[in-house]
Structures are given as C-alpha cells and as structure tokens.
N, C-alpha and C positions, 0 to 999 in steps of 0.2 A: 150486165156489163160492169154495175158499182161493185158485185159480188167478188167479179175475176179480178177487176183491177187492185183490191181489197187483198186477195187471196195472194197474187204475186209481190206486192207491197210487203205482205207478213212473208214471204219465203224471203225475201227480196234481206230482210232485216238478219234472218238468221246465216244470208251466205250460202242461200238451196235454191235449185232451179228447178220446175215441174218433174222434168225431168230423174230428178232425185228420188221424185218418189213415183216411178215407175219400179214395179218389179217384174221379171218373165217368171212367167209358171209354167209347166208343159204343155198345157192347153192354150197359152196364151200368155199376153201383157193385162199388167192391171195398173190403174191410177192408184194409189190413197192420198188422204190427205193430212195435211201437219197440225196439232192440237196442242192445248198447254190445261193442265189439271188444276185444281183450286190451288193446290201446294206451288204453282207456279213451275211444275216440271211438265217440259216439252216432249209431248209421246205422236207417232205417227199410226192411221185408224186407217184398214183396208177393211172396208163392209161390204155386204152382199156378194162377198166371191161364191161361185157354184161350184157346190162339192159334188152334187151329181144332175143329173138328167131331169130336167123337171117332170115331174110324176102322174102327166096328163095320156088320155084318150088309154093306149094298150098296157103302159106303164103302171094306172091308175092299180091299189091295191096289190102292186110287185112290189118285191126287194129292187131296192135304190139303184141305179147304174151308175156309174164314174160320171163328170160331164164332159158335154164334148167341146171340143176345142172352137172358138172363136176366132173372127179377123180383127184388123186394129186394136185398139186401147180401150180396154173396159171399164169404166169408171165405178170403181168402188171407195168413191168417199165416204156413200153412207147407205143406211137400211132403213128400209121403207115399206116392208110388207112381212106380215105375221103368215104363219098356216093358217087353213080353213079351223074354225071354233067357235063355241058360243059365244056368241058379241057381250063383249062386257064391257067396252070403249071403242074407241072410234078410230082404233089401230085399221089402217088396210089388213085384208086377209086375199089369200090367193094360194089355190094346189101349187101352183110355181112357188115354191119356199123353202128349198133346200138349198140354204145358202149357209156360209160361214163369216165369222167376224175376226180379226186378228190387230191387236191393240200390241203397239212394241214401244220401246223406250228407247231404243234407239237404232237410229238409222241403216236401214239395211243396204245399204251402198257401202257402209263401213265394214270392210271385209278385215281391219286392225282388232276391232274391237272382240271381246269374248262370249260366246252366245252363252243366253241365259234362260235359266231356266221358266216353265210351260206350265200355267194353268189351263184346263181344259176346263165350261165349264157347261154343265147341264140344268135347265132350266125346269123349275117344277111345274106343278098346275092342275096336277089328277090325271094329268094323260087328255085333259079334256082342253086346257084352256095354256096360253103364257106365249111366251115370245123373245128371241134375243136382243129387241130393242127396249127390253125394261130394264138393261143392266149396263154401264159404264164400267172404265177402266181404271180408274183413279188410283182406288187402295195396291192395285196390285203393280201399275209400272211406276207410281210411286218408289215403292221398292224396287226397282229393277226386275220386274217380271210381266211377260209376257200373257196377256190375256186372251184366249178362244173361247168366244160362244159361238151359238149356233140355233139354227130353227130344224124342229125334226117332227113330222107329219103328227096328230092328234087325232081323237076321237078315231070314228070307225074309221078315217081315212086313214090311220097308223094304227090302229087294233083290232079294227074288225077280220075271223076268222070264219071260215065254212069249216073249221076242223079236216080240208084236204088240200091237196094242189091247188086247186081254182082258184082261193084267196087262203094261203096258209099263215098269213096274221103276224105278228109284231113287224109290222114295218114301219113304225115309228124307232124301235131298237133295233132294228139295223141300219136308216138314216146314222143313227148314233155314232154303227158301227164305224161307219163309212167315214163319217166326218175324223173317230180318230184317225183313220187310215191313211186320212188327208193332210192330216195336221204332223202326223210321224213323218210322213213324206214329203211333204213340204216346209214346216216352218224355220226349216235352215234358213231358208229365201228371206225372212225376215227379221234373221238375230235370234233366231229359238235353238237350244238345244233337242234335237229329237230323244235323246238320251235321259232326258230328266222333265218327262210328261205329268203333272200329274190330272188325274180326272175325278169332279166332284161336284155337287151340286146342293138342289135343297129340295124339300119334300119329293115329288114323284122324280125329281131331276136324283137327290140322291140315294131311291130304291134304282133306280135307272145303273149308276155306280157300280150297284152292287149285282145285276146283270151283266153288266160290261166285264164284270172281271168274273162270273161265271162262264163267261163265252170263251172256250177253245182257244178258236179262230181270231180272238185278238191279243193274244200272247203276244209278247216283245212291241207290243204299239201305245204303251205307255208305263210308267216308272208303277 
C-alpha cells in the first residue's frame, strides 16, 4: 500500500496520472512505470511485454509465434525472470521468457512531440547464459533515445537441432527475429521512430547482429 501511495505521490508531482502510462497494443493494454536516471532525466520503463507465445509443452523447441492477446491491464513495470541456463546467480529462470523491454524518454501520450530514434539491443553470453535484466537504460534516453532489450531462448532450448523438421534449431535467432518484428511494429506506440532502428549488441549478442542482417526475411525491420 506505502509502495502505491509513493508511486501516485511521484506521478502526482510531475502532472501524470496512472493512466498516462497506459499504452494499447494490439494484443492489449499495458502499464509502465515513470523512472528518473542518475543524470536526473525522467524516462518512462515498459518491462516484460510478450512478444510471442510462451514456448512451452508443443511450442517447446519451435519457431516463436506472435503472442496472444490478453483481457484488462497488463502490468509491465518490471522484469523478473531470465530464460532457462546455467545458474550463475540467483536471477529466476523460466521457458516463459520471451518477453521484451522498452525504455522511452518521453511520454508516449505526447502525440506533439517528434519520435526518436531506436536502439535495439542483443544480449550476449555464448548462447548459453545472460538476460535483459542485466542492462539499464540510462546512457541511451539520456540522449534522447529509445532503448529495446529483450530475452531470447539459450542453450539447447534455442539451439539445439536434429538436423530436420522435428527440431530444426536456432530458435533462439528467430525469438530475435521476432522481437525486431515487434519493435518495427510497435514502438510508434511509445515515441520510437520504426524508421531509424538500430540493432546491436556484445559478444554472442553482436555475432547474433550480424545474423540478423544475413536473414532475408528481416529486410526493411531495422535501419
């Protein structure tokens, strides 16, 4: 209860009402919540949106599907659970983990203001290990720019193959796919240019990169 009353006190200051930071997405409503960076600049944090299906029972070892649509208000203030991987901390893990993260700098009810451009960003870790909740938004809405990360399956649960049909494997890089597909599609909704995506990462995140733009099929879904 000291949390909520805390929470509407600080909107309360800036002149925003819960409300404000609802956004619809075609699947549904979502919460986020209002934040301020060391630098003292005030960015608004939608966390754990689903970008696809979670990847359980017949799904398990497919390519990603879209997700599906929800009732009421989904609360995404924050992220709370890694992919399945070797425990190296005390992060939650769970196959449910295709989720996405979208960090803006300003207000997406602001239909005045000029959308800006899109980091996309890919997380490393050997394919085995990592997570979107190791990286903040700071440096980048600092500047005026919009931050996407994202969790995308590991280990054999996103790369293991049979070499045929059955399990025909990276379906960690196509979570990937999927997520820009999401992000072109959507982050109008929160102040993002779809037009000026860029996508990048570090170690297996930015061999991952350089996948992504050997892929065809994701031509015109980022700069």
């Amino acid at each position: 209860m000291f949390g909520r009353i805390l929470f509407l006190l600080v909107l309360a200051k800036f002149g925003l009402s819960i409300d404000d930071l609802i956004i619809t997405l075609p699947n549904g409503k979502i919460r986020g919540r209002q934040d301020i960076t060391l630098q003292n600049k005030t960015y608004y944090a939608f966390e754990k949106i689903p970008y696809a299906t979670p990847p359980l029972g017949p799904l398990r070892l497919k390519a990603p599907q879209p997700a599906q649509n929800w009732e009421g208000i989904l609360d995404t203030t924050h992220i709370d659970v890694s992919c399945v991987q070797l425990e190296i901390d005390d992060q939650p893990q769970s196959e449910d983990c295709l989720y996405i993260n979208v960090f803006t700098p300003q207000l997406p009810s602001n239909k005045t203001t000029e959308l800006l451009p899109v980091m996309f960003f890919i997380h490393g870790g050997g394919y085995i290990h990592g997570s979107s909740m190791d990286y903040g938004p700071d440096l980048f809405v600092n500047n005026d720019v919009l931050l996407v990360t994202i969790n995308y399956r590991l280990g054999p649960f996103g790369f293991l193959s049979t070499g045929d049909d059955v399990i025909p494997g990276n379906q960690g890089l196509k979570d990937q796919k999927l997520a820009i597909q999401w992000t072109h599609d959507n982050i109008g909704l929160f102040g993002g240019d779809a037009e000026k995506i860029t996508i990048f990462g570090h170690s297996a995140g930015s061999a991952s990169v350089a996948y992504q733009l050997l892929n065809q099929h994701s031509e015109g879904t980022f700069s």
